[in-house]
C-alpha positions in Angstrom: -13.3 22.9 75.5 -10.0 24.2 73.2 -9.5 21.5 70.3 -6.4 20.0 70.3 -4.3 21.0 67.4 -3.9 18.3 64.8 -0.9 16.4 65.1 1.1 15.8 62.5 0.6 12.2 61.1 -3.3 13.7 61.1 -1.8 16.8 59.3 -0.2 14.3 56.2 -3.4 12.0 56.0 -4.9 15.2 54.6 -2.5 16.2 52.4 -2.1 12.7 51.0 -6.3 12.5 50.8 -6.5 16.0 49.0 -3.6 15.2 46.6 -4.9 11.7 45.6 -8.4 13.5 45.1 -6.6 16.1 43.1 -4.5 13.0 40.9 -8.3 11.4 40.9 -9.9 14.8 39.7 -7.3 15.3 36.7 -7.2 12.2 35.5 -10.9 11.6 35.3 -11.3 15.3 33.3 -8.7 13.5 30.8 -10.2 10.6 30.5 -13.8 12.3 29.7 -11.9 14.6 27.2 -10.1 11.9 25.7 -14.0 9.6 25.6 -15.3 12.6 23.8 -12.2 12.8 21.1 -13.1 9.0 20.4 -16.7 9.4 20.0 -15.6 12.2 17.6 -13.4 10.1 15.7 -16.4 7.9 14.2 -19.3 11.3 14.4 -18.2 13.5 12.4 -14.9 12.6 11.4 -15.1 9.0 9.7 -18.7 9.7 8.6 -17.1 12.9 7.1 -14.1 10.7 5.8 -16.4 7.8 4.2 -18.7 10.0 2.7 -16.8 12.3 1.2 -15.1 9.3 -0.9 -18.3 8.0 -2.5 -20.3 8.6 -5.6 -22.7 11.8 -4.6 -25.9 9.7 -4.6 -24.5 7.5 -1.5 -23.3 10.3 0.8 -25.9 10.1 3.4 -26.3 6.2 3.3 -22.8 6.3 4.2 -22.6 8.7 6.9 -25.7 6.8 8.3 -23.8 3.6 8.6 -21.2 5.5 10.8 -23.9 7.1 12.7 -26.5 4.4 13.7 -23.1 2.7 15.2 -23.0 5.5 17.7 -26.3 4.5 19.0 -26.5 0.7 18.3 -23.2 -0.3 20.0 -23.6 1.7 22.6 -27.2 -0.1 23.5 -25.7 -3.3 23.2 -22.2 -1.9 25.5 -24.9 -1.2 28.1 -26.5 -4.6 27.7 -23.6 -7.2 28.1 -21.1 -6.0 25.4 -19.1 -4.1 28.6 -19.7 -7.2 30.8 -18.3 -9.9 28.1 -15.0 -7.7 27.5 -14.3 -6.4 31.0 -16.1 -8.6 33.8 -13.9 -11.7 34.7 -14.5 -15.2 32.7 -12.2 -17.6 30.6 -9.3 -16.3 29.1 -11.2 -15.8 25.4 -14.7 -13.7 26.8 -15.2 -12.6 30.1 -18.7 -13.1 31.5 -21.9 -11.5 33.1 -20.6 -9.8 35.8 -21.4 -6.6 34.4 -24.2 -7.2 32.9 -26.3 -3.9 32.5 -23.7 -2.0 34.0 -24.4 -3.7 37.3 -21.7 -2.5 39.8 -20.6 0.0 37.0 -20.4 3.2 38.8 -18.2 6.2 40.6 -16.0 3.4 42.5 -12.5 2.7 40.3 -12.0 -0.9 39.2 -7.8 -1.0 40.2 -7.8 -3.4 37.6 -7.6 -1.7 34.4 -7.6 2.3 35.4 -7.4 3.2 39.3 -7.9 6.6 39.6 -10.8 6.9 37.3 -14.2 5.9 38.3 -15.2 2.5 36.8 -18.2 4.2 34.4 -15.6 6.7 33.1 -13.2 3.4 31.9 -16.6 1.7 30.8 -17.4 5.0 28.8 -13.6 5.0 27.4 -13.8 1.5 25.8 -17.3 2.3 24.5 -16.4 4.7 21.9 -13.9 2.3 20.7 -16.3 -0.4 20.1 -18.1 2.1 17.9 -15.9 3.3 15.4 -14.0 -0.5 14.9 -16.9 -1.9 13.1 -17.9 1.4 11.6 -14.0 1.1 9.9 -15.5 -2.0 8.4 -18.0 0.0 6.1 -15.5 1.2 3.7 -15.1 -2.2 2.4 -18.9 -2.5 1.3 -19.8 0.9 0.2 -22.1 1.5 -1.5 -23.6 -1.8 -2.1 -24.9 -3.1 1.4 -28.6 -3.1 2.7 -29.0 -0.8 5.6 -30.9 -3.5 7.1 -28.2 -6.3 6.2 -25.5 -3.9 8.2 -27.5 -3.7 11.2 -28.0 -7.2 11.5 -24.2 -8.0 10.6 -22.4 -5.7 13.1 -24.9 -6.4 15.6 -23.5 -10.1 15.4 -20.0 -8.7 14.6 -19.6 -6.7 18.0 -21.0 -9.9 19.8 -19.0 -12.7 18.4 -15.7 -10.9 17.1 -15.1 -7.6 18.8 -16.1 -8.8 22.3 -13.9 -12.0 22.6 -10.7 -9.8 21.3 -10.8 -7.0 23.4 -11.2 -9.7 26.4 -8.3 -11.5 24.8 -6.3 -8.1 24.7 -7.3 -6.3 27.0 -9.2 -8.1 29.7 -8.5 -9.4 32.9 -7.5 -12.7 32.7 -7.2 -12.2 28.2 -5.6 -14.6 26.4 -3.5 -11.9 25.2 -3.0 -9.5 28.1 0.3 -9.0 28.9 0.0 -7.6 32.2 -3.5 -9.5 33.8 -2.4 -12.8 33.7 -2.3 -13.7 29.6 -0.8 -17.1 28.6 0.4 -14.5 25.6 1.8 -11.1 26.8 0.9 -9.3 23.2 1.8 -5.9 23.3 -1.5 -4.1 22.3 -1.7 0.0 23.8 -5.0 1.3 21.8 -6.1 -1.2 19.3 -3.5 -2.4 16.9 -5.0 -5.9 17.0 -8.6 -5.1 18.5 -9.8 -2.7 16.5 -7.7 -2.1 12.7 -6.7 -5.7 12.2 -10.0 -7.3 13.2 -11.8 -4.6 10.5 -9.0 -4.7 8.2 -9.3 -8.7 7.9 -13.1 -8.1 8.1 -13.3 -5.9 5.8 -11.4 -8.0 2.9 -13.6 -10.8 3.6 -16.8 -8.6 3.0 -15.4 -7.2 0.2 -15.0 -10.1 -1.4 -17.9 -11.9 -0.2 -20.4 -8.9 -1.3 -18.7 -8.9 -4.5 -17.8 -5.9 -6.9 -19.8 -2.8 -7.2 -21.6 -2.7 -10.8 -18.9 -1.2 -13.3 -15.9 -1.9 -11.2 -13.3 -1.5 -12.1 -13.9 -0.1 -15.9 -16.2 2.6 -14.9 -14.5 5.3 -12.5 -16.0 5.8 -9.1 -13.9 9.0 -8.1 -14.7 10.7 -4.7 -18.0 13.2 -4.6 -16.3 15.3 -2.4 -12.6 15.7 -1.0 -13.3 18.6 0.7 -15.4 16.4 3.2 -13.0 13.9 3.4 -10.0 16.7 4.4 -12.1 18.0 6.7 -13.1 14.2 8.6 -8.9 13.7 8.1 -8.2 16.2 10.4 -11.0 15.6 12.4 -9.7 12.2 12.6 -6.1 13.1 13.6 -6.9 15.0 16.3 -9.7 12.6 17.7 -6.6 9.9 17.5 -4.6 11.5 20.4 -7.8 10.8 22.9 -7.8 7.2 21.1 -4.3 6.7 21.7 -2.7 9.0 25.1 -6.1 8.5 26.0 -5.8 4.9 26.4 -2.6 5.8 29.2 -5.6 6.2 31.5 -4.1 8.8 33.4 -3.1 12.1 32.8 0.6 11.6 33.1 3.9 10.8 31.7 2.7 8.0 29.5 0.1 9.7 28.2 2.2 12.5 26.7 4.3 10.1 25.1 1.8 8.5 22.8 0.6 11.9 22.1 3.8 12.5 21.1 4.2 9.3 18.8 0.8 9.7 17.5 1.3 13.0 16.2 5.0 12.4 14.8 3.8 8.9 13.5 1.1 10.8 11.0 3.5 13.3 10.1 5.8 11.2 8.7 3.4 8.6 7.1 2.1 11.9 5.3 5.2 12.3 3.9 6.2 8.9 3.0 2.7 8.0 0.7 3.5 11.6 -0.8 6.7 10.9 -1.8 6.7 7.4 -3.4 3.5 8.7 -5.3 5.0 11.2 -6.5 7.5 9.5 -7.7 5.1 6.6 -9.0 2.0 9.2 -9.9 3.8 12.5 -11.1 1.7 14.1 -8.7 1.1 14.6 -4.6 -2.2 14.6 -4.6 -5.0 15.4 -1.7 -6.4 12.1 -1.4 -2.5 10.5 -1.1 -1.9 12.8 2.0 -5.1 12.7 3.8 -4.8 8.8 3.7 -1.0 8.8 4.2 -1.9 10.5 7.5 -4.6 7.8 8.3 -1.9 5.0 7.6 0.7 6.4 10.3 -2.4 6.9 13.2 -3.6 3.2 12.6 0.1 1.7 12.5 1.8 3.5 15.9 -1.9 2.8 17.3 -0.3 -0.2 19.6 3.0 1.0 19.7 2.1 4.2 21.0 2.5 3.4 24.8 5.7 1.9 24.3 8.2 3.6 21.7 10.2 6.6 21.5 9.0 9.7 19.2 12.1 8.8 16.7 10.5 5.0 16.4 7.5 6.5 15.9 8.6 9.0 12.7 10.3 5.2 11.4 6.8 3.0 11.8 4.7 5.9 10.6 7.0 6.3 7.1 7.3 2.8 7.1 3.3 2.6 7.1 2.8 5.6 4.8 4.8 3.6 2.2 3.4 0.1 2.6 0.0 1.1 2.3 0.5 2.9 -0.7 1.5 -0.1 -2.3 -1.2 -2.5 -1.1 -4.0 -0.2 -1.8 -2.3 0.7 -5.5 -0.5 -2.5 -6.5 -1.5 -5.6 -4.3 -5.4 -4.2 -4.7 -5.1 -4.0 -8.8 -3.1 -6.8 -8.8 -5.9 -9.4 -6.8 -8.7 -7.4 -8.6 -10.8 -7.4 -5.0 -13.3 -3.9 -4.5 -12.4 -2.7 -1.4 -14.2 0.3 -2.0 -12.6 2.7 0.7 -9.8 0.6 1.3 -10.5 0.1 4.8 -8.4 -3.5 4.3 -5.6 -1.4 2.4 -5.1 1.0 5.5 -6.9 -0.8 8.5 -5.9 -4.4 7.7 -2.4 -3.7 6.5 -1.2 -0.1 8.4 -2.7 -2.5 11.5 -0.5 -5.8 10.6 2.3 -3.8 10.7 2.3 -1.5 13.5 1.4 -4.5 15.6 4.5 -6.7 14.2 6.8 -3.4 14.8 5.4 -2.8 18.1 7.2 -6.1 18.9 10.6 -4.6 17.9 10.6 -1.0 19.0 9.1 -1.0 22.3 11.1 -0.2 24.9 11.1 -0.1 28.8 12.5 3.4 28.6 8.8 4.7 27.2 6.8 1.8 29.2 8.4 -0.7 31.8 5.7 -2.9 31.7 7.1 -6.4 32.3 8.8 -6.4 35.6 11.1 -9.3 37.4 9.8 -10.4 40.9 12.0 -7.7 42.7 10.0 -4.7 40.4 13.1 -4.2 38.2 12.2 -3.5 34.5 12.2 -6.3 31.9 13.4 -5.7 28.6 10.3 -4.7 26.3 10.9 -5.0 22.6 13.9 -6.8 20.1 15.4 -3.5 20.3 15.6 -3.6 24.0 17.0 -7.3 24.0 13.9 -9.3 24.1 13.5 -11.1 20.6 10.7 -13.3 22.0 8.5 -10.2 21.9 8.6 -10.3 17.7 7.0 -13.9 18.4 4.3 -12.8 20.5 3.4 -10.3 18.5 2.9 -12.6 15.6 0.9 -15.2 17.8 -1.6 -12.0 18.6 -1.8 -11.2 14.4 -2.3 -14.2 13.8 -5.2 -15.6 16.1 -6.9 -12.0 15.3 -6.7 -12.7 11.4 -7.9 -15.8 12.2 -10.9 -14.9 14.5 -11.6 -12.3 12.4 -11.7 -14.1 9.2 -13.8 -16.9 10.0 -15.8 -14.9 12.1 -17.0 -12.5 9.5 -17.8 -15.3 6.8 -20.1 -16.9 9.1 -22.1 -14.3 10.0 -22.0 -13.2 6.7 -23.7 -16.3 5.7 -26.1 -16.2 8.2 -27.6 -12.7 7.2 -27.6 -13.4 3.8 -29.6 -16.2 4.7 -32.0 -14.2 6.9 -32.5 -11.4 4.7 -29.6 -11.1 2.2 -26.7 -8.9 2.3 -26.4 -6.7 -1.0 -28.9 -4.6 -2.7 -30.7 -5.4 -6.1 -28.9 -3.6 -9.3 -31.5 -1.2 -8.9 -31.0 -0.1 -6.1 -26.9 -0.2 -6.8 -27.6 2.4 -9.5 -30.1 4.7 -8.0 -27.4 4.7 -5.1 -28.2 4.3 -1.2 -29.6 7.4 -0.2 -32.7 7.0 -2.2 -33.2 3.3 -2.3 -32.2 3.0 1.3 -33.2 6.0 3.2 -35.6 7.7 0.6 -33.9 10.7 0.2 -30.8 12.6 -1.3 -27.8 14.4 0.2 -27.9 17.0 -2.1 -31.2 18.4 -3.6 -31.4 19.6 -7.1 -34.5 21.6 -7.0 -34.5 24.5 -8.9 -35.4 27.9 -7.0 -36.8 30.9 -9.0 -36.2 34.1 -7.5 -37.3 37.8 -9.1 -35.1 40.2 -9.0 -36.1 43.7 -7.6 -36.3 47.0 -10.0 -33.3 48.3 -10.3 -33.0 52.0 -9.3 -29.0 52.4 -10.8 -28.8 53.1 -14.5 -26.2 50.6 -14.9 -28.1 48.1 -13.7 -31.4 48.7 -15.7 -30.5 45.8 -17.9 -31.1 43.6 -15.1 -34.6 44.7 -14.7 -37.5 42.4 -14.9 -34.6 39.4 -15.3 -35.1 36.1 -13.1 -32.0 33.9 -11.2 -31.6 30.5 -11.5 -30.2 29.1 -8.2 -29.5 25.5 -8.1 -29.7 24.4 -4.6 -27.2 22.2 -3.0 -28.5 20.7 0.1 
């Protein structure tokens, strides 16, 4: 028998099917790009960042502290760190639901991101519990036991990180502003989650570790800029997966904050260039590459919600403000925040989160709807004042969680097995004492040098080279 030709409501169920594959298909490849660009933010380009800005002798305990983090966290993500951010629970952790990635899989969780499967979301919010407490290092370099940090962010991602990004981003958060938050903080990729809770983390470590031996009368210049360029722009370009990445779909959205991102760095460049010029006399390297990092970390959760000429303002805005707190506010309270990872984390974060409040804007994102589906205004620039206070209510109970957080658990491992190295140790630097062995290798290598058969040469005959090695 002759089958019957399709008719055509059968004809538009396939089109619709192979289109919404299609959206499906192109926003998962995104998503696993943008996952990738993350993971590449903390291995190489922070490790690279960090470790160029030490003293030689602690390059590799430094990049190590970025890199165990890549496996460590991501044990514990598998484990329950996924399940206590993401599965449902009370509005400050979620709960086991996830629990070894039960239930984790291909199927989309309409939730949080519902074209994507589920394990590519989980994947996603992995790579950015990774490099939040790896941010934290900079403010203990150089003086930490290996074994000390372990133990620390272990408890860290468990007791600080976890509860936030439920707060933020979870369903049911605290904080959400969409999922039914008692506090709709505005919060795209981490203003609050990740660079104030590391920022505020950080200062409390620095202070609580103390200051490095000779500090500040000896001077601890950078071992390497060349490394840290090179994890800069590594960096900058990992930050548009962290930030249109966190769109979660390959659309409109997610060019926007691409957009931001990019202009927000641009300008922040510019504005820690300028005023040290004008301060310093010079524009130097380090003032650019760090300028850069300023503007990424304060349009981080604005990103999703402001246009591109907001986000040239926050990004000069957060260029100049750094500048000043990790030049005058840091000399001026005598704290050792060795890579200033409070200085730009901590206060780039504080900022972009409070100006979030006042330049988002339902053009960019209408996310707060009336009951009819008509957009809400977003930000004090789009008529809603109230947003400012949010804003600050989120700050705030981050500083806060943050704060007392990282003192406790400081104290605990101390306790345990004690936090800081010996003097020593300090002096013969953390790749020895730590890891037993050197970034750089000064052995000398004694090579002859072949007859020479030109006349000119004949001088060199018989001679020996001296090649210092570097690593």
């Amino acid at each position: 028998m002759a089958q019957s030709a399709p008719t055509l409501d059968g004809r538009l169920s396939k089109i619709e099917a192979a289109t919404t594959a299609a959206q499906s298909a192109g926003d998962n490849a995104w998503m696993l790009v943008s996952t990738a660009l993350v993971l590449m933010m903390t291995g190489p380009g922070l490790a690279l960042f960090y470790g160029g800005l030490v003293r030689k002798k602690n390059v590799l305990g430094t990049m190590m502290q970025s890199f165990i983090l890549m496996a460590l966290v991501s044990v514990l993500w598998a484990l329950y760190g996924y399940s206590l951010a993401f599965s449902r629970g009370v509005p400050f952790i979620g709960g086991f639901g996830y629990a070894l990635l039960r239930g984790v899989g291909a199927e989309a969780n309409s939730e949080y991101a519902a074209t994507i499967p589920q394990q590519t979301f989980m994947l996603f919010q992995l790579m950015f519990a990774i490099i939040t407490p790896a941010l934290i290092s900079g403010a203990f370099a150089e003086r930490m036991k290996f074994s000390a940090m372990v133990l620390f962010t272990t408890l860290w991602v468990t007791v600080v990180y976890l509860p936030l990004a439920h707060m933020v981003w979870g369903s049911g958060g605290f904080l959400n502003a969409t999922l039914g938050g008692r506090i709709p903080a505005l919060d795209f990729a981490g203003g609050t989650v990740v660079h104030i809770a590391s920022g505020f983390s950080a200062l409390v470590c620095a202070l609580y570790l103390g200051k490095r031996i000779g500090y500040p009368r000896t001077i601890m210049a950078p071992h390497s800029l060349v490394l840290s360029f090179i994890g800069a722009c590594m960096l900058w370009v990992g930050w548009f997966g962290f930030n249109a990445g966190s769109a979660l779909a390959a659309g409109s959205l997610a060019t926007s904050a691409f957009a931001a991102t990019h202009f927000a760095a641009a300008s922040a460049t510019l504005g820690w260039l300028a005023i040290e010029w004008w301060k310093l006399g010079k524009p130097t390297v380090l003032g650019a590459i760090s300028g850069a990092v300023c503007g990424l970390v304060a349009i981080t959760p604005a990103s999703g919600f402001v246009t591109p000429l907001a986000s040239l303002l926050i990004g000069f805005l957060a260029g100049i403000f750094c500048f000043l707190m990790v030049t005058e506010v840091k000399k001026r309270f005598g704290y050792d925040d060795s890579l200033d990872a409070f200085g730009v984390h901590g206060a780039g974060g504080t900022l972009g989160a409070l100006l979030t409040g006042v330049f988002a804007t339902r053009a960019i994102n209408p996310i707060f709807k009336d009951a009819a589906g008509n957009p809400l205004p977003v930000g004090l620039i789009d008529g809603h004042a109230a947003q400012v206070v949010n804003q600050l209510a989120a700050i705030g109970i981050t500083i806060a969680l943050a704060v007392l957080g990282t003192l406790l658990l400081l104290k605990i491992v101390d306790w345990v097995i004690g936090v800081r190295i010996s003097e020593e140790e300090e002096i013969q630097g953390l790749d020895l004492s730590q890891h037993g062995e050197g970034g750089y290798s000064a052995d000398l290598d004694l090579i002859p040098v072949a007859p020479a058969k030109e006349p000119m040469q004949a001088a060199l005959t018989g001679t020996v080279v001296v090649v210092v090695g570097q690593g």
